[in-house]
N, C-alpha and C positions, 0 to 999 in steps of 0.2 A: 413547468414543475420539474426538478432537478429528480435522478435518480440514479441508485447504488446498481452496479451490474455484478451478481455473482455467481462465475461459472461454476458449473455441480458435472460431477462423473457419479454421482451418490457414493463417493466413499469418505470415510471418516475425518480426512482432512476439510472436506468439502461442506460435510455435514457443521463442522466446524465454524466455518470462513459464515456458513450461512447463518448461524447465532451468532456469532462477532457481530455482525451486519447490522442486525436487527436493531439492537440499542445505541449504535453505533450512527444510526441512520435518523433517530429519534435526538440526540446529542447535537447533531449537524443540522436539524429541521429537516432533514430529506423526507418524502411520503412518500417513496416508492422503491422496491427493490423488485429486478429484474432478473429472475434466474436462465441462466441457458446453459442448454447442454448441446453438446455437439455432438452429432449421431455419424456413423457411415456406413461406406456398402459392404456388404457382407465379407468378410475375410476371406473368403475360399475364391472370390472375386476379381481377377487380377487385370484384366482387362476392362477399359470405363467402356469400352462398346456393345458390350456384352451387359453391361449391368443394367437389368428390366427395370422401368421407370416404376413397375408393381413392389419391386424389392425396397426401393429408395422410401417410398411410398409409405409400406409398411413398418422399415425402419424407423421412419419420419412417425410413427401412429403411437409404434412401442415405447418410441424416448417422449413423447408428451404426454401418454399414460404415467408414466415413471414421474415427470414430474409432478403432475397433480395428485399424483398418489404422495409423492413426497411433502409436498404445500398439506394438504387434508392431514398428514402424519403429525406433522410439526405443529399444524394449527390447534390438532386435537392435543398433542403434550403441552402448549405454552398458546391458549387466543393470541394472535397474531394482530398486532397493535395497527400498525400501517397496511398499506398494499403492496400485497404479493404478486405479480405477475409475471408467466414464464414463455420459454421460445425453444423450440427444437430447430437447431441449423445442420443441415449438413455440409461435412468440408473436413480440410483440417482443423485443427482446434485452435492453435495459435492464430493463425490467418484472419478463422472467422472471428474470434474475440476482439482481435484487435481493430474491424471491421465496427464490430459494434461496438467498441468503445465509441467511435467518430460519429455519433448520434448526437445532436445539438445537446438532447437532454442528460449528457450522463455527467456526472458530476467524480464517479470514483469509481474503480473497479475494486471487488475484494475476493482476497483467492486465497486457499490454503496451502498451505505445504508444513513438511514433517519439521524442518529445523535439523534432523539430523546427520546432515551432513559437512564437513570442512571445507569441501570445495564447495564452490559458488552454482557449477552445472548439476553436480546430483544433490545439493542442498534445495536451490530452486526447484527444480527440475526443465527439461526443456520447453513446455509451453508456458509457466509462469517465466522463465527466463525471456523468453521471446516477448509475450505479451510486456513484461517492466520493461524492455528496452525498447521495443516499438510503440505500444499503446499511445496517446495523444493525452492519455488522461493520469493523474494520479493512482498507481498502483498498491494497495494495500495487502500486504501477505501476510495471512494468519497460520502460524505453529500451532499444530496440534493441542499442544498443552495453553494455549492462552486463553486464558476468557474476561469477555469484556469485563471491565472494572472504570470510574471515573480517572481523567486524568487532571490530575492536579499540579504536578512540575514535571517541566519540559527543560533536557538538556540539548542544547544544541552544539556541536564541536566541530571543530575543521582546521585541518592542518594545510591549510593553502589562503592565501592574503583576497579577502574580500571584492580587491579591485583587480582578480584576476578572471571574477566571471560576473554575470549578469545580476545585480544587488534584488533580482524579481524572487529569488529565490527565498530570501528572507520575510520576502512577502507573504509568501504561501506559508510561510511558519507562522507570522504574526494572525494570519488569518484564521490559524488551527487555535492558537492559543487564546482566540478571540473566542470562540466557538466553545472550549471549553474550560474559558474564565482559568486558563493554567499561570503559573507562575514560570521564567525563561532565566534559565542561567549559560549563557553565551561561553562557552568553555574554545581558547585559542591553544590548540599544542603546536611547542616551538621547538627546531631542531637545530637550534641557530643562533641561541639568543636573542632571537628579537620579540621585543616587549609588544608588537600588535598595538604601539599608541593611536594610532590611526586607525587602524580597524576596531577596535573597542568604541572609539567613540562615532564610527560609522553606523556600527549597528545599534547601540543607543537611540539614533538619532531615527534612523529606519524607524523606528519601534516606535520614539515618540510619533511622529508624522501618522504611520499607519494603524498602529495600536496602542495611545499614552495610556487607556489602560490597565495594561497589560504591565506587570511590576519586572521588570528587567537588570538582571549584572553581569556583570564579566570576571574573565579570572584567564591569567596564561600560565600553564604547564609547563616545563622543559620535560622534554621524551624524547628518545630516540625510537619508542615501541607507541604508537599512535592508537592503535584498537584497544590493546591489553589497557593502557593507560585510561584512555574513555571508560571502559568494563568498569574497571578496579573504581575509579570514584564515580562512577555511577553507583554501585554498590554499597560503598561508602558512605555517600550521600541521600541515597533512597529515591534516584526520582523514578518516576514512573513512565516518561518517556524519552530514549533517548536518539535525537536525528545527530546524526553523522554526515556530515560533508567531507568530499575529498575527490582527491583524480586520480581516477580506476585510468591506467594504461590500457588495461586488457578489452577495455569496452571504446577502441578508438580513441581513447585520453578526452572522451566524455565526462563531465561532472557528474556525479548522481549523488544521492540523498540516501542512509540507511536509517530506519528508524527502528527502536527499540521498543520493548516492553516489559514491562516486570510483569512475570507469572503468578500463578500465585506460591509460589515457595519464596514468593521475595528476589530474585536473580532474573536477570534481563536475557530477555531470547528476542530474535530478529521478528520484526514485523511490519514493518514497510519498506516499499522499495521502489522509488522511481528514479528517473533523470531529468535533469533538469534542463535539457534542453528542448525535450520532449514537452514539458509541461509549464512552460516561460510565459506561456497564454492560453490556461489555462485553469490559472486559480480556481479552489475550490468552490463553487458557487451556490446555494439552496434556494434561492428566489426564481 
């Protein structure tokens, strides 16, 4: 049985990520979501030799109270439809998450963050940035402001030629969009003139093969602005989720995937965020 893992500090972003989750986990078949939090030795603590196994101990006692205070909280404002089960680790936080991702059973991590910032490190921040780039599984990062809603159109876009990386990628889209019966408009921005003849009907063909389905178009853009241009017709367009392919230099000149979401003001804020080469075998899976 396949399962959601969503790390909690219990603060409001977190509180967040853990109702995304929920309905989110129900959409997907998943029946189980895995809370952890990551505890440590007391700050005043600077040396590991020193630190009494009674401290860790107790540490360990207070963050598994916290969470089943937190599960009992939630259950009581909203019955909790599926299973809830939680885990206090102690470590660092990135380290050990990404630790538990590697559990045959996990299917997806989901994590919150604010959105509010431009740069990529205080937008993420450093343990969601760490966990998206290492994790082995699909990262999903929830902003503050999002709350689950169905998803019914999926844009996908990419400003780099199909048969420049691993075609599994599209897989993992076909698979989402299978999951929640969305509609896929394959969006090519060109800086170059070139028409993506081949690539249009690559991924066509992807789609029939693994999801016929699944109702599918394409369309090429000219831009020299590849984000702002995505934004502006998604907007335009209305869909509700938008995956972004492209090649981040700054991450090794790794491929990764952004996904989108419309809020509820109608405007798209970041909310997924994996690589793809991290997650090439790794398809979503709930069986």
């Amino acid at each position: 049985m396949k399962k959601i893992i969503v790390p909690t500090d219990f603060s409001a972003t977190s509180i967040v990520a853990f109702r995304y989750a929920l309905p989110l986990a129900e959409a997907l078949g998943i029946k189980e979501i895995k809370l952890i939090s990551v505890y440590h030795e007391p700050i005043n603590v600077k040396d590991e030799a020193y630190i009494s196994a009674l401290a860790v101990e107790e540490a360990k006692r207070k963050c598994e109270a916290k969470l089943l205070e937190f599960i009992e909280i939630e259950n009581f404002r909203h019955p909790l439809s599926i299973k809830v089960s939680f885990e206090a680790i102690h470590g660092y936080a990135s380290n050990r998450l990404i630790e538990a991702a590697e559990e045959s059973d996990v299917a997806l991590i989901v994590m919150g963050t604010t959105g509010a910032h431009d740069t990529l490190d205080a937008w993420l921040g450093p343990v969601s940035l760490n966990v998206a780039r290492y994790a082995r599984r699909p990262v999903l990062l929830v902003p503050t402001a999002v709350k689950y809603a169905p998803i019914e159109q999926i844009l996908y876009a990419c400003d780099f030629k199909q048969t420049d990386f691993d075609l599994h990628a599209e897989g993992i889209l076909a698979e989402w969009a299978k999951k929640f019966n969305a509609k896929v408009k394959v969006l090519f921005i060109s800086k170059d003139g070139d028409e993506y003849t081949l690539d249009q009907t690559v991924m066509r063909e992807i789609f029939r093969l693994d999801a016929p389905q699944v109702p599918i178009s394409t369309q090429v853009l000219e831009s020299p602005a590849t984000v702002q241009t995505i934004k502006n017709y998604a907007l335009e367009m209305a869909f509700d989720l938008i995956v972004m392919a492209t090649q981040k230099r700054d991450f090794s000149k790794s491929y990764s995937i952004k996904v989108l979401l419309k809020n509820s003001l109608g405007t798209p804020t970041y909310l997924f965020w994996c690589f793809i080469k991290r997650i090439l075998e790794n398809k979503i899976e709930t069986a």
